[in-house]
N, C-alpha and C positions, 0 to 999 in steps of 0.2 A: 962294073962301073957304068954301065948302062949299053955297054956296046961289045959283042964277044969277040972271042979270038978269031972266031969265023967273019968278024964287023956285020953283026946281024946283031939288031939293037933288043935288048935284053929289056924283059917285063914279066911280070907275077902272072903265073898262068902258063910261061915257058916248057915249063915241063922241064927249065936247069933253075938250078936252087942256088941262087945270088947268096951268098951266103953272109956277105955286107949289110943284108936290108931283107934278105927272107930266109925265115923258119922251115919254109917249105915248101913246095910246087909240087902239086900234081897233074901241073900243064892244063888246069880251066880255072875258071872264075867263081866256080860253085861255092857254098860256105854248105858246114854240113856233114861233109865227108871227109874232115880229116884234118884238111886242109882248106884254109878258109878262104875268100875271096879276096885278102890282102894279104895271102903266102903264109897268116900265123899260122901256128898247131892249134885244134881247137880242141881245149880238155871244158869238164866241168867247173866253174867257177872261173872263167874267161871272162864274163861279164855276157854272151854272145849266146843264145839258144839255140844248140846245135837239133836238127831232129830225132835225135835219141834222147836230147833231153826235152822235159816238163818246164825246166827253168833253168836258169841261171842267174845269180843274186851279187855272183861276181866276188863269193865267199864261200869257204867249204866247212859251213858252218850249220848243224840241224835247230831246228826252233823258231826261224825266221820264216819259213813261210814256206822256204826253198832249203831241200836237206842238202846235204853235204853230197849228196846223187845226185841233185838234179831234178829232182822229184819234185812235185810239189804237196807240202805236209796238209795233211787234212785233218779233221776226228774219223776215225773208224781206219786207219792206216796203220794201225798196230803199233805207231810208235807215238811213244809220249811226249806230244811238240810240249810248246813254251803255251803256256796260259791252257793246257789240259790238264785236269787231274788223273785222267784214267787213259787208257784209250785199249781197246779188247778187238778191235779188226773191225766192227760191223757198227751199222746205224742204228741198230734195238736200243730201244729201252727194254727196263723192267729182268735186266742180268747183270745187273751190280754197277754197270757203267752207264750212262744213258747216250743217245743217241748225239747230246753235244757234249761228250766225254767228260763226262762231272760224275761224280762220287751219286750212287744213289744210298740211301739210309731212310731209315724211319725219321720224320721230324724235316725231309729236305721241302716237305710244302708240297711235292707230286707225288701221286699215290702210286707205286707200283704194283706189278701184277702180285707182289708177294702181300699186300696192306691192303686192308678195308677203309682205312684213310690214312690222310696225313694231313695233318692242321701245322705243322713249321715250328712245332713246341714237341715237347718229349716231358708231359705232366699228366696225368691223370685227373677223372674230374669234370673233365671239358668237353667232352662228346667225341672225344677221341683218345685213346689211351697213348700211354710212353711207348707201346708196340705196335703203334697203328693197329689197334682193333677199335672199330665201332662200339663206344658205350653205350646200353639200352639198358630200358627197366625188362629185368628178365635173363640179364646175364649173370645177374647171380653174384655182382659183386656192386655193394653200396656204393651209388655213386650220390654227390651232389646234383640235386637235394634230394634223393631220394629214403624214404626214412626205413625203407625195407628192399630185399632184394633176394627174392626165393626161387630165383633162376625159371620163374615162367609167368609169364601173363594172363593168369586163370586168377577170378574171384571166389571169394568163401574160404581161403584158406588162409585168413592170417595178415597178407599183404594184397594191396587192391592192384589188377592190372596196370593203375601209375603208380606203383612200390612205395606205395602211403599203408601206412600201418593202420588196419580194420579196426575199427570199436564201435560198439556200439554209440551212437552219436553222432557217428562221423557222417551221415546222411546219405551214405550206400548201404543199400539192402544185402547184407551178408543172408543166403537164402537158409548157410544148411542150419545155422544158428538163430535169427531173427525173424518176426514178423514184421516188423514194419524197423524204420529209424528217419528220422523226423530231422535229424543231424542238429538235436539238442538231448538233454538228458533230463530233460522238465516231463511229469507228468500231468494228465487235462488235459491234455491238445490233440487227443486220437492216437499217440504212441506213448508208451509206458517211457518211464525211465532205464526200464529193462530190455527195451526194445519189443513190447509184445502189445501185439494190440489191444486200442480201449475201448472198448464197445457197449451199448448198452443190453444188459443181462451177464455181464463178464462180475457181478455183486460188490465192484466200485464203485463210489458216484463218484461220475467225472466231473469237469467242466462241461454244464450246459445241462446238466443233468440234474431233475430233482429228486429222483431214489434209482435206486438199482435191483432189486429184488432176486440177482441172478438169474430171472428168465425172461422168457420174451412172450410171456402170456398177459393177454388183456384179465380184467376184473378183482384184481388180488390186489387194488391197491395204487398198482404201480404199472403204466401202460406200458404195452409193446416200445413205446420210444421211451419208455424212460419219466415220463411225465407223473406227477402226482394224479389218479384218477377223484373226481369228484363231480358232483350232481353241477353241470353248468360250465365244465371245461370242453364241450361242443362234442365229448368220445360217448358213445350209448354204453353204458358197462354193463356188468354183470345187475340184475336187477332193475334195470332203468329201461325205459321203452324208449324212451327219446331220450335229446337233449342239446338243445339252441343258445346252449354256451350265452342263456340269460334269464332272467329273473321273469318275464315279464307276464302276467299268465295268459293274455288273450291269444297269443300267436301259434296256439295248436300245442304245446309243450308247456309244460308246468311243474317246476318240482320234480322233472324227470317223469314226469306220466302224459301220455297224451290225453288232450282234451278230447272229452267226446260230448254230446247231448244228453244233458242230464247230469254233468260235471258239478253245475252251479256258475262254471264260469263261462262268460259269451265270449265267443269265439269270433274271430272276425266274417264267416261264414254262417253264424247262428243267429236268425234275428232276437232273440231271448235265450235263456238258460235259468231257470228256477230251482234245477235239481233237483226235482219230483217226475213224478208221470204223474201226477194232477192234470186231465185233458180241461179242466174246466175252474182254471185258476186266474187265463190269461194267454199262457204260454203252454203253447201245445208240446207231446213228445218228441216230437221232431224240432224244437228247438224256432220255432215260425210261433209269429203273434200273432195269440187270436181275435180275430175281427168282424165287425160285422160284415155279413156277406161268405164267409167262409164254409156254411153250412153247418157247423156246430154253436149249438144255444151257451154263448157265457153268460158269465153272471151278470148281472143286468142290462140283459136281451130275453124275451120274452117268444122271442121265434128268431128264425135264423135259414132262408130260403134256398142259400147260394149263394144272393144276386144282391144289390143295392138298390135293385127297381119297387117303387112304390106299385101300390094297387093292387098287389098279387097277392094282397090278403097279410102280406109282413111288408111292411113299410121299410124305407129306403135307410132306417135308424135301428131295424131289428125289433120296432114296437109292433106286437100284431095291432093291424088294424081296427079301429073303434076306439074303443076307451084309451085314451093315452094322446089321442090324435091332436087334443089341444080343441075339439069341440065338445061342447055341451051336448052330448045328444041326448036322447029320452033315457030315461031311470038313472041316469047319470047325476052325482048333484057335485061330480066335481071332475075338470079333466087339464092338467098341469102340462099337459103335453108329451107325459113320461108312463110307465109302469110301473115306477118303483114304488114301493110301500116308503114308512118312514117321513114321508115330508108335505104331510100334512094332507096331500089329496094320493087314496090307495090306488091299486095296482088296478083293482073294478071299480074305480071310478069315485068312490065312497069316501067323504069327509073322515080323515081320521081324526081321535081324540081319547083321550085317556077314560074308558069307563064305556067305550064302544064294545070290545069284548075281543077284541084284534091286535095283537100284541104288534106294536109300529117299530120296523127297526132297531136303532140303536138307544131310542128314545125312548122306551118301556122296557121294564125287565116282567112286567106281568102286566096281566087287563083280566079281572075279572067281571067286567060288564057291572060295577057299581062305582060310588064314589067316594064310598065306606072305609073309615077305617079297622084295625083291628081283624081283620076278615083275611091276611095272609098278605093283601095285595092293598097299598094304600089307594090315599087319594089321590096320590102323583102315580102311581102305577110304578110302585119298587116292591117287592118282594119285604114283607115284613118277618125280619129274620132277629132272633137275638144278637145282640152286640152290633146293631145298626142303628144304633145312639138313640130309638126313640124307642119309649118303654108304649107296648102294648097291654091292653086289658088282663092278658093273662101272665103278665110279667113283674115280678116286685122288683125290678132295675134293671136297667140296660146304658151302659156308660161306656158304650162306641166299641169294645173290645170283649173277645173271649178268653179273657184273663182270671180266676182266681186268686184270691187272696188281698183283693184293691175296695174289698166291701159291696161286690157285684159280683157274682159266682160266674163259670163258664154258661150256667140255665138260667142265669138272667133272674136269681134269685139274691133276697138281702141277705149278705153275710154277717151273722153274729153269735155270740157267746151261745153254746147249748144247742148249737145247728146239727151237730155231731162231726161240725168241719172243721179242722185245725186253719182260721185264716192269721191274716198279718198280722202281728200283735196279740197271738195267743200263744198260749206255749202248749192247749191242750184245749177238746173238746171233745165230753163225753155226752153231749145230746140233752143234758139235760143243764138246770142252774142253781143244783145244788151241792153248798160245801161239805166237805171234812170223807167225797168219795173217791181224795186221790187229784180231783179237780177241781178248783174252786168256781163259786159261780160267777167269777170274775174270769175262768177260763185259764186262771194261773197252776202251776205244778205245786200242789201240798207236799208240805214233807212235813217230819215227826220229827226232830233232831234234838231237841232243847229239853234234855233229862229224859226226866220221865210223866214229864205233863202229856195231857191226851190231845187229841186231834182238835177238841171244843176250844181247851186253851191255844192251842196253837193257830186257829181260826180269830180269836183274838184278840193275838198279838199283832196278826196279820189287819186286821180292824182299829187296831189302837193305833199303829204308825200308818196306814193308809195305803191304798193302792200302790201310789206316788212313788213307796218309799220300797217296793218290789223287788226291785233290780239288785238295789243295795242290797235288804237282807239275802236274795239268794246268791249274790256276792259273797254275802259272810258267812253262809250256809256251805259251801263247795272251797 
């Protein structure tokens, strides 16, 4: 009652156990050991954390935080609180439990050590399969989108390193199969539709190409690249010396021949081209015009020194000095300035004219030093020749031409009946102009046909109808 039998006043911690008001005394005030610092017993689930216990929750109840010990529950404690799925003793992942005691499985979204992933799905398809394995091309099982799947990542076999199915077309070079793949299936673009290449010489004509000849030899036709060979496509071929892919002929190439001196054609480096070796035409062989001064005599140059300088005996015009000078000197009786014949004063100085005896240029065909006709060489100085329309003394006709049969023979002789010449309008001549020998003297073809009367009558019958009527009767004679 607060006061003992000894009257010594009673209190928790006595070391006497009031049995009214205390559980217990072990004579101090400690809490702890047994007995608590207000005389209660102190068990687990007192409410009060004795130092044997972790906790006290003031319940002897496991799952709350605080077990039915006193413990305090944790993950990795071996025992399966309240909001644990698992709980295996330890804080590992990656052995079935994880480190915050949750279920591990394929599809939980963490990848354990037993999974090459985990995507939080359990499907195929998706770069991670329903058993956590990594899907690739090369594992040998078709996955989307993969259209082949030959368990390795090597080309030429069928399926391409991204497990795309090879064809030709597909625009990878399949090596052990293909030459080329263009990743269309058209042919003319450089790959076949076969995959092999198009080349020129391969005896296709591709695109771009104007023949194919199967080889790759120039001159046959058809060039190295493929081109149509011809005189003026700019290739020198087989037979052709040059060729400047043009028409044009002075530029050194012509027709496929190179131009040379003596061609005929000038060349942009040739002051002339004649196409002769003629040194004395104009144009020398070397293709240079020739001129006064050049030291060779052309035609109308009379000398020819080197030089252009007068005095030196050739004058600065190639006329030798003297006659030609353009003076009158002694024995002179004519001097034009020139040395040329033909125009009226001669080369020496000398009045030309028809019947001088000096044939002038282009203006005489002869000069026999008269003024005569009949004499071979007329009065105008032309060659007196048959069929130059004027009849000479020894001529019975001359009608401009060497024609027989026009009544002027090819000898400038009369053509008529009994010449012994069959001309135009005879049907025969025997040389002479007598009838009934085959020929009449009319020069007509007798015949005998009319019974048996003789050649006299038959002569005139031919006399009673008349010349005239010729034609008719041998008409009615055939």
């Amino acid at each position: 009652d607060g006061c003992s039998p000894a009257c010594v006043i009673e209190f928790c911690g006595d070391g006497l156990l009031q049995r009214s008001r205390e559980r217990c005394d072990d004579g101090n005030n400690v809490t702890g050991d047994g007995c608590s610092s207000n005389c209660a017993i102190e068990f687990c689930g007192d409410g009060f954390v004795s130092p044997s216990e972790e906790c006290d929750d003031k319940n002897g109840k496991n799952g709350d935080g605080c077990s039915s010990q006193c413990t305090l529950e944790f993950c990795g404690d071996s025992i399966r609180n309240h909001g644990e799925e698992c709980d295996d003793g330890n804080s590992f992942d990656n052995d079935g439990c994880s480190a915050s005691c949750t279920m591990e499985f394929c599809g939980d979204s963490i990848v354990q050590a037993t999974e090459e992933c985990d995507d939080g799905g359990n499907e195929n398809e998706d770069g991670c399969s329903a058993h956590c394995i990594i899907e690739y091309c090369g594992d040998a099982v078709v996955q989307r989108p993969e259209q082949c799947d030959d368990g390795n990542t090597v080309a030429n076999d069928g399926c391409s390193p991204a497990c795309y199915t090879e064809f030709c077309g597909d625009g990878s070079l399949q090596i052990s199969r293909e030459e080329c793949d263009d990743g269309n299936r058209n042919s003319g673009d450089g790959c076949s539709e076969t995959c092999t290449e198009e080349y020129c010489g391969d005896g296709v004509v591709q695109k771009g190409e104007a023949c194919d000849d199967s080889n790759i030899s120039s001159g046959d036709g058809c060039s190295v690249s493929c081109e149509l060979e011809y005189c003026g496509d700019g290739l020198v071929q087989a037979g052709e010396e040059c060729d400047d892919r043009n028409e044009i002929s002075d530029d050194g190439c012509f027709d496929c021949r190179l131009g040379f001196c003596g061609d005929g054609i000038q060349q942009p480096d040739e002051a002339c081209d004649d196409g002769n070796a003629d040194e004395s035409d104009g144009c020398t062989t070397s293709c240079s015009k020739m001129a006064c001064g050049d030291g060779i005599v052309q035609c109308g140059e009379s000398c020819d020194d080197g030089n252009t300088v007068g005095g030196d005996g050739c004058s600065a015009y190639c006329w030798e000095e003297g006659c030609g000078n353009g003076l009158l000197d002694d024995l002179e009786f004519c001097d034009d300035s020139n040395v040329f014949d033909g125009d009226g004063c001669s080369s020496n100085c000398l009045i030309e004219f028809c019947g001088d005896g000096i044939i002038e240029g282009c203006n005489e065909h002869c000069d026999d030093g008269n003024f005569a006709n009949n004499d071979g060489c007329s009065s105008y100085c032309f060659e007196e020749v048959c069929g130059d329309g004027f009849k000479q003394s020894w001529e019975g006709c001359d009608d401009g031409n060497l024609f027989s049969g026009d009544g002027c023979s090819t000898c400038c002789l009369v053509e008529n009946c009994g010449d012994g010449v069959v001309s135009t309008g005879e049907m025969c001549d025997d040389g002479n102009a007598v009838s009934g020998d085959g020929c009449s003297s009319h020069c007509h073809t007798e015949y005998s046909s009319f019974g048996s009367s003789s050649d006299a009558a038959f002569d005139d019958v031919f006399r009673s109808i008349g010349d005239d009527a010729l034609v008719i009767v041998e008409d009615c004679l055939y």
